[in-house]
Backbone and ligand atoms as CSV (ligand in chain L), in Angstrom:
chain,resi,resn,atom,element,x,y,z
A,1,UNK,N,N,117.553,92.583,99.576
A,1,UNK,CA,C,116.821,93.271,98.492
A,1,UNK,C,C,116.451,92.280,97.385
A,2,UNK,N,N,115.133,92.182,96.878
A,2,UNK,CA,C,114.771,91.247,95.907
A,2,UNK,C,C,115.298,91.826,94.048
A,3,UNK,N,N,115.853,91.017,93.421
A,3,UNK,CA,C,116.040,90.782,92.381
A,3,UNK,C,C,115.104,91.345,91.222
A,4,UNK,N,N,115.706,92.457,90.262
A,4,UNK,CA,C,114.398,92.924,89.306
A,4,UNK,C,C,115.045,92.548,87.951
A,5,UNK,N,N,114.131,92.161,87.527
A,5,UNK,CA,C,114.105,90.889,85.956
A,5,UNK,C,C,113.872,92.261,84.857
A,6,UNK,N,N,114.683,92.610,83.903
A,6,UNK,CA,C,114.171,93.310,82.640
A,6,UNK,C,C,114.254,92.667,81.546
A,7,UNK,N,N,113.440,93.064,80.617
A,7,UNK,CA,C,113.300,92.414,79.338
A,7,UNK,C,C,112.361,93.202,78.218
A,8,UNK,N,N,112.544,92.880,77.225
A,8,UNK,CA,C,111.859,94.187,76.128
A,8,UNK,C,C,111.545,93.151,74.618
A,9,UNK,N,N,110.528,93.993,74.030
A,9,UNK,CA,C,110.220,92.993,72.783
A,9,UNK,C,C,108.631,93.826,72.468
A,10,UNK,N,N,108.453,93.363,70.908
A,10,UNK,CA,C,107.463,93.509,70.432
A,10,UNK,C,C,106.010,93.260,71.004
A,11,UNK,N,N,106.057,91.783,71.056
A,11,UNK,CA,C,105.128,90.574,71.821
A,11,UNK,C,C,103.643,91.417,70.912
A,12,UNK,N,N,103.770,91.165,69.766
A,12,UNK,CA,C,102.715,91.632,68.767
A,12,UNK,C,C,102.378,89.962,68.442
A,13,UNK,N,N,100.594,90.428,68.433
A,13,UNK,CA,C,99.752,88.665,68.015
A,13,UNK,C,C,100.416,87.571,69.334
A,14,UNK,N,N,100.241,88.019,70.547
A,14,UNK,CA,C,100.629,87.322,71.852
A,14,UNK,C,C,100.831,85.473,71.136
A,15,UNK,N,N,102.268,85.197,71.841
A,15,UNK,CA,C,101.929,83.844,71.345
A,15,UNK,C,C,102.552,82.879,72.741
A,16,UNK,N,N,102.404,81.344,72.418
A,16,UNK,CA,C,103.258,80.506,73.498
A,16,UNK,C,C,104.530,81.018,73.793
A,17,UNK,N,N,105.740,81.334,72.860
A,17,UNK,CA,C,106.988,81.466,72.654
A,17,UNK,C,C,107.076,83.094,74.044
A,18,UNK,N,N,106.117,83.803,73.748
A,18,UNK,CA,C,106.341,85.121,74.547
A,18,UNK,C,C,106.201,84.861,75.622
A,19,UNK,N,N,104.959,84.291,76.130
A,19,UNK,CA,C,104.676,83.674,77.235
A,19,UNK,C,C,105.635,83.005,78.054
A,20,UNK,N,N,106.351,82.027,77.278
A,20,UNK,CA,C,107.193,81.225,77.880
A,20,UNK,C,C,108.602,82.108,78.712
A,21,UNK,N,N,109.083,82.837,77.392
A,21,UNK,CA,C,110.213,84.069,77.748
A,21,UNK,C,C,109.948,84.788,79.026
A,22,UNK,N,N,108.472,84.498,79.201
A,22,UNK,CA,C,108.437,86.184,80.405
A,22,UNK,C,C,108.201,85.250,81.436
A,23,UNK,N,N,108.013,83.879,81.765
A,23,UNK,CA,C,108.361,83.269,82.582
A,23,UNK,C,C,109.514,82.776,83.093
A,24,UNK,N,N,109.726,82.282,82.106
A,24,UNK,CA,C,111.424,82.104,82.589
A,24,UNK,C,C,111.736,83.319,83.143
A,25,UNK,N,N,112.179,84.377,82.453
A,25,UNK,CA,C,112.587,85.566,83.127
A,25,UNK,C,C,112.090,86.010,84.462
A,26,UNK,N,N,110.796,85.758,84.562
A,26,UNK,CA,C,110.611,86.204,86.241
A,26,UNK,C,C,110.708,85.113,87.002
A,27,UNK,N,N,111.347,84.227,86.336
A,27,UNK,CA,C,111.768,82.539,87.448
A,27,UNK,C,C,113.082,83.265,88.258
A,28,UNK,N,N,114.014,84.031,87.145
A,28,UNK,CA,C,115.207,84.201,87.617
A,28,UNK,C,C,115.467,85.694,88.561
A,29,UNK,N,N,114.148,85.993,89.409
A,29,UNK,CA,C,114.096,87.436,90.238
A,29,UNK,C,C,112.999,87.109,91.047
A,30,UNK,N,N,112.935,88.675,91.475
A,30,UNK,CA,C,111.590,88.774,92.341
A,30,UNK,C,C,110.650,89.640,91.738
A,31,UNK,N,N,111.313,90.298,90.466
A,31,UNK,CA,C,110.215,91.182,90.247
A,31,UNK,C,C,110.548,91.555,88.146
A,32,UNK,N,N,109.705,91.212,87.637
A,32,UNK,CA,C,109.863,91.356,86.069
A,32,UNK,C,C,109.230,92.525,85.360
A,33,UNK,N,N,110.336,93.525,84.924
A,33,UNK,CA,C,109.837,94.688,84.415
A,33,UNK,C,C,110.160,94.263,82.851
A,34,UNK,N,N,108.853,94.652,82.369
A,34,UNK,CA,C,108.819,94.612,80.546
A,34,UNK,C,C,108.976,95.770,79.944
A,35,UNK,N,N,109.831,96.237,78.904
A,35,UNK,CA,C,109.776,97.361,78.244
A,35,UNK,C,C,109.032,96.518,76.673
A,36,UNK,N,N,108.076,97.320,76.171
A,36,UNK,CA,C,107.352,96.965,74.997
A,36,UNK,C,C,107.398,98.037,73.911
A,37,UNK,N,N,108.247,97.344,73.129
A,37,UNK,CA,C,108.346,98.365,72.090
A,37,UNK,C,C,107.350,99.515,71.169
A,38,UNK,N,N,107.593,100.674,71.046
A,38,UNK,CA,C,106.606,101.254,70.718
A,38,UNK,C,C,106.359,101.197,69.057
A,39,UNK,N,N,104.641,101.371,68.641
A,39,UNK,CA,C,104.366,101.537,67.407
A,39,UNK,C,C,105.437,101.850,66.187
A,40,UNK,N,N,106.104,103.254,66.428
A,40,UNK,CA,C,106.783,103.773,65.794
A,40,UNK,C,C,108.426,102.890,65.884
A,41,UNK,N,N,108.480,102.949,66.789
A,41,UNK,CA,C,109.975,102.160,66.879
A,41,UNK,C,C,109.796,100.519,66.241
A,42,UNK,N,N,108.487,100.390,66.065
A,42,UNK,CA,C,108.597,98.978,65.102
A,42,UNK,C,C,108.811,99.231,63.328
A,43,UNK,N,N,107.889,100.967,63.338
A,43,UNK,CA,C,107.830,100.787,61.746
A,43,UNK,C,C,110.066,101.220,61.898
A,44,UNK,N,N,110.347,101.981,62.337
A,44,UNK,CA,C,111.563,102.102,61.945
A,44,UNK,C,C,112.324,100.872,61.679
A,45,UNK,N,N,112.278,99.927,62.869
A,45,UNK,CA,C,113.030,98.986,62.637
A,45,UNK,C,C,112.301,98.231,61.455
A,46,UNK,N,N,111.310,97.282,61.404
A,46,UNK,CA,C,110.703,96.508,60.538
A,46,UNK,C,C,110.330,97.165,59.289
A,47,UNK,N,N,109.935,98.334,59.313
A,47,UNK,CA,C,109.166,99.330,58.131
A,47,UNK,C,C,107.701,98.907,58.069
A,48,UNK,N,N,107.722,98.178,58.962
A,48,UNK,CA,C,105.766,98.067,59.089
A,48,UNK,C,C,105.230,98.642,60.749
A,49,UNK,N,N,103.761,98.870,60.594
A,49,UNK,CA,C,103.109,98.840,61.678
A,49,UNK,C,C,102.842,97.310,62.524
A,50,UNK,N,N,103.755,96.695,64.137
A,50,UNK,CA,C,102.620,95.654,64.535
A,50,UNK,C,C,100.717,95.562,64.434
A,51,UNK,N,N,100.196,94.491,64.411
A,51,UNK,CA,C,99.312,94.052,63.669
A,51,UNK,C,C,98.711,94.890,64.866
A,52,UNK,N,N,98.943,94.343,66.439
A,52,UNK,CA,C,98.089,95.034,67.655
A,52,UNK,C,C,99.186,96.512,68.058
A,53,UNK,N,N,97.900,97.127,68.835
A,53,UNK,CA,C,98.765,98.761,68.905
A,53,UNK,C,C,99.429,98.525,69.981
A,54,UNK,N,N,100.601,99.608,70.321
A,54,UNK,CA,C,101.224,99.347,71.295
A,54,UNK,C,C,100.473,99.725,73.132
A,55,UNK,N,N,99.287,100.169,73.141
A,55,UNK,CA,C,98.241,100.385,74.010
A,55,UNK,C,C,98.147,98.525,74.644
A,56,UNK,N,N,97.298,98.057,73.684
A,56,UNK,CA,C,96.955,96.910,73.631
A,56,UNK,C,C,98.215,95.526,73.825
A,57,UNK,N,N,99.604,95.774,73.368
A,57,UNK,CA,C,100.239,94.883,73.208
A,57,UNK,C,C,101.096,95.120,74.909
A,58,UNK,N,N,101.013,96.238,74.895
A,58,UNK,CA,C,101.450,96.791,76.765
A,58,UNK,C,C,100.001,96.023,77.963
A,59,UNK,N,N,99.122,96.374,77.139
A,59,UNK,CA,C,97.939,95.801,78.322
A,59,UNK,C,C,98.211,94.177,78.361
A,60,UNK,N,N,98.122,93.398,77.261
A,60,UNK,CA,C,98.119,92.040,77.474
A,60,UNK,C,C,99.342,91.335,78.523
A,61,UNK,N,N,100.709,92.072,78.353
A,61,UNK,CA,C,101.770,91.829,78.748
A,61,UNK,C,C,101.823,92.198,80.274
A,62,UNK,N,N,100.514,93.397,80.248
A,62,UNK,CA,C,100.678,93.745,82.106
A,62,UNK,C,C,99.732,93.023,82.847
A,63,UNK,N,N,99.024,91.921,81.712
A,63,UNK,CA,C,97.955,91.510,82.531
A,63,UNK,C,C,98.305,89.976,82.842
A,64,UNK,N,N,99.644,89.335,82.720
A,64,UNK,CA,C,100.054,88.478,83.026
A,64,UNK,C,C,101.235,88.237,84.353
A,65,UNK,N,N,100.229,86.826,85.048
A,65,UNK,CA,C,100.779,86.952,86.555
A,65,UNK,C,C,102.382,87.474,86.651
A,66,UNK,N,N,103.216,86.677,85.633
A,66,UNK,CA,C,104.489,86.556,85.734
A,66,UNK,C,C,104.854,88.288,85.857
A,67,UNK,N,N,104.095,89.332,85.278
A,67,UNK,CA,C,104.809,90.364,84.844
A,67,UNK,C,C,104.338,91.468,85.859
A,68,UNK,N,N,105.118,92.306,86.715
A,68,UNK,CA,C,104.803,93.274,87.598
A,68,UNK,C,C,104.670,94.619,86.616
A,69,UNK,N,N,105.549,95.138,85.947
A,69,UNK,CA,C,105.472,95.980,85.352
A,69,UNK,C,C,105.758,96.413,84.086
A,70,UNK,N,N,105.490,97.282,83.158
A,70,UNK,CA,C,105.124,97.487,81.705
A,70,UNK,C,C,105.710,98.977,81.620
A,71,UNK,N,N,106.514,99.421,80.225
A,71,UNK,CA,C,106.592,100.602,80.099
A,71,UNK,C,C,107.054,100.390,78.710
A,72,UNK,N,N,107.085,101.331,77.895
A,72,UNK,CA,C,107.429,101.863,76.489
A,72,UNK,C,C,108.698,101.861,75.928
A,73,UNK,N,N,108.852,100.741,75.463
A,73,UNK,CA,C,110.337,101.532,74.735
A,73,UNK,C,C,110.510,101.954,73.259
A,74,UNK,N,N,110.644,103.186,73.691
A,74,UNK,CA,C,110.485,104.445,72.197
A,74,UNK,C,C,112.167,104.367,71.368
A,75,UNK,N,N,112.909,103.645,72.030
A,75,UNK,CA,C,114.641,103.491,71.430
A,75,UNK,C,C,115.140,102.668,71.708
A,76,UNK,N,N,115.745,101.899,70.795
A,76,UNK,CA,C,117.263,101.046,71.237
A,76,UNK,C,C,118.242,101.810,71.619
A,77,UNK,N,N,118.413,102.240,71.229
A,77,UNK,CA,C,119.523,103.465,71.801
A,77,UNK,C,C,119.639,103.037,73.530
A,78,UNK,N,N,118.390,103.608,73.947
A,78,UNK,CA,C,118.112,103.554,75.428
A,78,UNK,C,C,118.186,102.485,76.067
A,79,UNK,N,N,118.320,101.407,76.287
A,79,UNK,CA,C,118.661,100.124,76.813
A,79,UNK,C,C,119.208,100.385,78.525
A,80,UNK,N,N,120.086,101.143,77.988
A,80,UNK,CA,C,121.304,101.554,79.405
A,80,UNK,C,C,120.461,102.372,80.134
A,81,UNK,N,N,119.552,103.386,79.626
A,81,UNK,CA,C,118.942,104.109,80.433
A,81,UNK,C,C,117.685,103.411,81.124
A,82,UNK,N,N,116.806,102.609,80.383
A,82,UNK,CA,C,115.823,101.794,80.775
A,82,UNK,C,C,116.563,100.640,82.444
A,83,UNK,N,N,117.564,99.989,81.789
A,83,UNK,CA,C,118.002,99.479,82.878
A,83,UNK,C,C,118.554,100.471,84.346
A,84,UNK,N,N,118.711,101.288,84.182
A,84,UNK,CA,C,119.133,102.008,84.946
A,84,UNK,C,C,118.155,102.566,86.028
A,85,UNK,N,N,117.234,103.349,85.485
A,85,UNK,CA,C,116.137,103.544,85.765
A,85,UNK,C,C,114.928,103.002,86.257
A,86,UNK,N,N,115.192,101.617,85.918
A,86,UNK,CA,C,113.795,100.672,86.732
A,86,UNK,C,C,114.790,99.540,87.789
A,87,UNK,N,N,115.996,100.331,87.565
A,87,UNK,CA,C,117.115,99.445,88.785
A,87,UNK,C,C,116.658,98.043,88.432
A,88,UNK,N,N,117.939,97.617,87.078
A,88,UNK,CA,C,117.152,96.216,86.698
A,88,UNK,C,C,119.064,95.295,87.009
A,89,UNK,N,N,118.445,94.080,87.936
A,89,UNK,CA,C,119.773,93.504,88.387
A,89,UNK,C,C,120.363,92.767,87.415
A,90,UNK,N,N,119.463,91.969,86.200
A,90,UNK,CA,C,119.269,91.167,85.284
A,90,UNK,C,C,118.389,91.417,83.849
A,91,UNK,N,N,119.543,91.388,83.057
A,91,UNK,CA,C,118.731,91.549,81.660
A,91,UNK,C,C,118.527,90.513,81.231
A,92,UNK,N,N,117.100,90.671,80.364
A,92,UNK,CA,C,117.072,88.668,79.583
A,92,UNK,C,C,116.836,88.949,78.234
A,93,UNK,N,N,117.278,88.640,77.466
A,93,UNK,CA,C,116.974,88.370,76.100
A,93,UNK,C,C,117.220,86.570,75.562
A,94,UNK,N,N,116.364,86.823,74.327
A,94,UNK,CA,C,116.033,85.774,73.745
A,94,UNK,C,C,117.044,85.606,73.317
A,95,UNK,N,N,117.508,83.816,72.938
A,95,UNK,CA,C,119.213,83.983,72.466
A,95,UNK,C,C,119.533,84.152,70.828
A,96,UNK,N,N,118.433,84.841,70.256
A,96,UNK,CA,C,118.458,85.238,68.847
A,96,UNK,C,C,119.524,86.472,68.859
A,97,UNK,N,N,119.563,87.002,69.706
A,97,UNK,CA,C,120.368,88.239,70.253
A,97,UNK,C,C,121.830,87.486,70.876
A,98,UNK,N,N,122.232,86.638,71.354
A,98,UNK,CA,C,123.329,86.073,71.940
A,98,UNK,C,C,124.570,86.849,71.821
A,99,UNK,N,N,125.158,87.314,72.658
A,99,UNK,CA,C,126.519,88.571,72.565
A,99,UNK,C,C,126.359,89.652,72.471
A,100,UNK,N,N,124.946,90.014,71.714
A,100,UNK,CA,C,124.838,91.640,70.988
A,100,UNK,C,C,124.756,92.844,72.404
A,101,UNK,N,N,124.286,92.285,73.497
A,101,UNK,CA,C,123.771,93.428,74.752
A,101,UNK,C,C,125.139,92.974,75.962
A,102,UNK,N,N,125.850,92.425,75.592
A,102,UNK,CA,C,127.094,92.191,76.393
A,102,UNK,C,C,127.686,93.492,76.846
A,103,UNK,N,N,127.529,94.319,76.588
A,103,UNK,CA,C,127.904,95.943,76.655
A,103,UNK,C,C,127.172,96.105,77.695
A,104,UNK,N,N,125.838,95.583,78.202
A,104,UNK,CA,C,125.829,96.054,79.620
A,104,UNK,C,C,125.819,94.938,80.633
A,105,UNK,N,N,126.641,94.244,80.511
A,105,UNK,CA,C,127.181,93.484,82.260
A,105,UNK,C,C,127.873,94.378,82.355
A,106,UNK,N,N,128.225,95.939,82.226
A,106,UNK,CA,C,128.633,96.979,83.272
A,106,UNK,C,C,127.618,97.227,84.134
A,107,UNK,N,N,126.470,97.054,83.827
A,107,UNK,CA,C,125.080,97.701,84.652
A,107,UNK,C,C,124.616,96.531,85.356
A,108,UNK,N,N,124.530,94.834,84.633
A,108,UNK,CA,C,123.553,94.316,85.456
A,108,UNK,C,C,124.219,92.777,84.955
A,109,UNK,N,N,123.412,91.949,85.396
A,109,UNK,CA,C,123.781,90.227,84.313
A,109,UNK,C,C,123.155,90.519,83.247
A,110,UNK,N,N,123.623,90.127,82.284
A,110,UNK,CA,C,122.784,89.456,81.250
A,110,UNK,C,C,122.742,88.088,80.802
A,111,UNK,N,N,121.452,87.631,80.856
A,111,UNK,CA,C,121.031,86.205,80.674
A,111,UNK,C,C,120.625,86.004,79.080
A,112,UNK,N,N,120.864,85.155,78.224
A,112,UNK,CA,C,120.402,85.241,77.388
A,112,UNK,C,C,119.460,83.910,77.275
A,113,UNK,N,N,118.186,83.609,76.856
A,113,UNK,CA,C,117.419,82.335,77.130
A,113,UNK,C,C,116.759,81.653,75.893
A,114,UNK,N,N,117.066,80.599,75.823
A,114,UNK,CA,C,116.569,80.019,74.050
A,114,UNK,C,C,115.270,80.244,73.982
A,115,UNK,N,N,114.785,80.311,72.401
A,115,UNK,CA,C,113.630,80.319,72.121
A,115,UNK,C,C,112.963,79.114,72.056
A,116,UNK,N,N,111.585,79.899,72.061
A,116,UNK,CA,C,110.695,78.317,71.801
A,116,UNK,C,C,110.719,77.992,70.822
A,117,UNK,N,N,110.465,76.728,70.866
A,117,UNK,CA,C,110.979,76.297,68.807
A,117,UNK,C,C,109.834,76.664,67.832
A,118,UNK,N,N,109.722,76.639,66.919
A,118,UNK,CA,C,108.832,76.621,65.610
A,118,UNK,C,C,107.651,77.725,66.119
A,119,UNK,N,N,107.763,78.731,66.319
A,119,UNK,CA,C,107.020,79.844,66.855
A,119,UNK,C,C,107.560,81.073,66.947
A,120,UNK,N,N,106.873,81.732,66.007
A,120,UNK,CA,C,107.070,83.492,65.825
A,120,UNK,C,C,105.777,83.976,65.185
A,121,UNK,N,N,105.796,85.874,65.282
A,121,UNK,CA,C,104.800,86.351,65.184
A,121,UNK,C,C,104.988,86.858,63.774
A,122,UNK,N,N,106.048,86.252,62.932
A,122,UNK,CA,C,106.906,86.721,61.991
A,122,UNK,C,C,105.905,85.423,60.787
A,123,UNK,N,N,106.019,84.099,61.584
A,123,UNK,CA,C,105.558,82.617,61.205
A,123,UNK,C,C,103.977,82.680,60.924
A,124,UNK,N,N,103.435,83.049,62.401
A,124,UNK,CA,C,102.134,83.147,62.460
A,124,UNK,C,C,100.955,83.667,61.362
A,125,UNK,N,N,102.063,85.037,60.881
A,125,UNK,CA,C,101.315,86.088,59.616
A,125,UNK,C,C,101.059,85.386,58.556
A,126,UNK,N,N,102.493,84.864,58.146
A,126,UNK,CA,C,102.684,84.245,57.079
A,126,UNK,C,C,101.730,82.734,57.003
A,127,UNK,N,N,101.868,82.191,57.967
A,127,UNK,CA,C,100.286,80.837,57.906
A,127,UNK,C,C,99.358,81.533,57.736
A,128,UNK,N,N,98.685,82.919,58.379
A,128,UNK,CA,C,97.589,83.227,58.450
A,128,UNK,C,C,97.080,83.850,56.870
A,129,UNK,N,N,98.436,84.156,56.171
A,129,UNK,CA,C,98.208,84.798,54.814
A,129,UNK,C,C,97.808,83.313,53.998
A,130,UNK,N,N,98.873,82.754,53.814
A,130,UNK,CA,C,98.922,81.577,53.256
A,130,UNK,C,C,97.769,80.499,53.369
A,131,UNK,N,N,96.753,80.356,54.695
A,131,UNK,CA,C,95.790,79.743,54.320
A,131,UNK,C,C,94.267,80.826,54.198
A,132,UNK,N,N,94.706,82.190,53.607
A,132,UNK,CA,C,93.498,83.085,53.278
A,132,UNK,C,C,92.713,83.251,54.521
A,133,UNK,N,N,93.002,83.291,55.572
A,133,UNK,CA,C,91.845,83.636,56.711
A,133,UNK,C,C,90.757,84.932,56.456
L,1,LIG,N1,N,110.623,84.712,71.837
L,1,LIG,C1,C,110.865,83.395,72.281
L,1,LIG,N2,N,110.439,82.335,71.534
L,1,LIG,C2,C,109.816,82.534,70.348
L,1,LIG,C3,C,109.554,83.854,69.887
L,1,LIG,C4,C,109.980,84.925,70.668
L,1,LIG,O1,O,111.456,83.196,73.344
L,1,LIG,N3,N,109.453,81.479,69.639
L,1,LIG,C5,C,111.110,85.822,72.642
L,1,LIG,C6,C,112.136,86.681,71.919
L,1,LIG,O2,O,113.430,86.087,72.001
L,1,LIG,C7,C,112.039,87.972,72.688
L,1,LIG,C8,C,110.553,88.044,73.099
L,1,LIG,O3,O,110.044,86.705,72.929
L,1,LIG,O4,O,112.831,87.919,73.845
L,1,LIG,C9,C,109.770,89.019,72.230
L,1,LIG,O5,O,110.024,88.670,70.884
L,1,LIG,P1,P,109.319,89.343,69.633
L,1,LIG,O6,O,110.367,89.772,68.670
L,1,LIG,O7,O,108.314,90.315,70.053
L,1,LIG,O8,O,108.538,88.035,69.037
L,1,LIG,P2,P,108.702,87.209,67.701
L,1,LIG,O9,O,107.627,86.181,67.688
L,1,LIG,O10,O,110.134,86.719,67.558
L,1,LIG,O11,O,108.369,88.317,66.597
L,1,LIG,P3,P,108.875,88.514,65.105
L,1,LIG,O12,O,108.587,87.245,64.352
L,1,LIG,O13,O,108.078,89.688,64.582
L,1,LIG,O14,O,110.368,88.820,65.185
């Protein structure tokens, strides 16, 4: 039976750093399911709207070779159920998270994988404010 890769994130203003993550991650399977956080579940957490909608930030992410499949994630809460449900053998997170999802190697591995350096969508805004575009 082939290996299914999960992983979840904003991936708002697509950048190298995302790109890179969702490769690695489907290096380590046969098959990479993305959960993409939804609109609303960003203003809760952040208190803002992402810049692209979550329509659009799901399409870009399904339209890359590395990634077989795309779905919504409307909760953190749900983690356990998402993995469960798309029968995921391997979780990946970025190691900004390091320890925090250790609660489910009951369900699957979890991998945690460094970031790319000097790159966020957090960075990006802030240049883009800062030189007035
Ligand atoms: N990621 C990465 N390298 C970066 C930025 C992000 O590997 N330089 C990874 C994160 O660890 C996560 C996934 O990409 O697994 C989605 O991250 P997301 O939070 O959507 O992107 P950021 O650019 O970190 O966004 P923000 O600045 O809004 O937190």
């Amino acid at each position: 039976m082939g290996k299914t890769v999960i992983t979840f994130g904003t991936f708002d203003v697509f950048h190298i750093g995302h790109l890179r993550i969702l490769e690695r991650a489907a290096a380590l399977g046969d098959r990479l399911v993305v959960g993409v956080s939804s609109d609303r579940l960003n203003f809760k957490k952040k208190g803002r709207y992402p810049v692209f909608k979550e329509a659009d930030r799901m399409a870009i992410v399904a339209g890359l070779a590395c990634v077989d499949e795309v779905f919504t994630e409307e909760s953190l809460e749900w983690k356990g159920e998402y993995i469960t449900t798309h029968k995921a053998d391997i979780l990946v997170m970025g190691d900004d998270w390091v320890g925090r999802f250790d609660e489910f190697k009951r369900l699957c591995d979890v991998v945690y994988l460094p970031r790319t350096d000097n790159i966020s969508t957090t960075e990006i805004l802030a240049s883009v404010r800062a030189a007035n575009l």
